[in-house]
C-alpha positions in Angstrom: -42.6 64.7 53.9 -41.0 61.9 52.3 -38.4 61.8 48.8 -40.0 60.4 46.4 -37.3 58.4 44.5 -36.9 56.7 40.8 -35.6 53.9 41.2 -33.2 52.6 38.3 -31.8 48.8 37.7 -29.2 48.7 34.8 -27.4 45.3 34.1 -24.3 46.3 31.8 -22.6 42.7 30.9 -22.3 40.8 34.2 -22.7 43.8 36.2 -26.2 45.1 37.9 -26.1 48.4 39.0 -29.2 50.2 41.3 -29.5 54.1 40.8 -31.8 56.8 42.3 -33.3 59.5 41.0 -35.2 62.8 42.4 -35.4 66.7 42.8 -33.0 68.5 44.4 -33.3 70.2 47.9 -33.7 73.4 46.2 -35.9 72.1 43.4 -33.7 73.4 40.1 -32.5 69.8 39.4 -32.0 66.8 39.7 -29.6 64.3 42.0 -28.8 60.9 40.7 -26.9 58.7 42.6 -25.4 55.2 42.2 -26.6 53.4 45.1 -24.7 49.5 44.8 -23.9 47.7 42.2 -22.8 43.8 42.1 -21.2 41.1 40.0 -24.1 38.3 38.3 -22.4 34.8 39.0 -22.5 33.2 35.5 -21.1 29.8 36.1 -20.4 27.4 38.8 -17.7 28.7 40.5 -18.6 32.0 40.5 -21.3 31.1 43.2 -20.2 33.0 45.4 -21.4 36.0 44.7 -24.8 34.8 45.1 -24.5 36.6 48.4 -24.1 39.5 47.1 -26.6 39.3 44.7 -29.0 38.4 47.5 -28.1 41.4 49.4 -28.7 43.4 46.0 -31.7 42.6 46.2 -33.0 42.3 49.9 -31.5 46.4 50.1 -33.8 47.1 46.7 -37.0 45.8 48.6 -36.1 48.0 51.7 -35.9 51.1 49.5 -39.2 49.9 48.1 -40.4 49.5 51.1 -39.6 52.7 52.8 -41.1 54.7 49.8 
């Protein structure tokens, strides 16, 4: 049987941030956990961190994906 997750995005500033969310093994709680998080590139040369961005989101749509 597979975890179902809840899946949370929160941008805080220039900062994103993707979170799960789901029962505990023993079912008397709940585990969140902070899964990545990256920098938004805002200007020019802060291109960059498109790359991480990208991989942000390509590890979001495998999560997806696996659910």
């Amino acid at each position: 049987m597979k975890k179902v997750l809840a899946f949370g995005i929160n941008i805080v500033k220039t900062t994103i941030i993707l979170s799960t969310l789901n029962i505990s093994e023993a079912g008397d709680g709940y585990v969140f956990k902070e899964l990545e998080s990256c920098q938004l590139p805002i200007n020019y040369e802060d291109r960059q961190k498109y790359l991480r961005l990208f991989n942000f989101i390509a590890n979001f749509i495998l999560l997806l994906k696996d659910q």
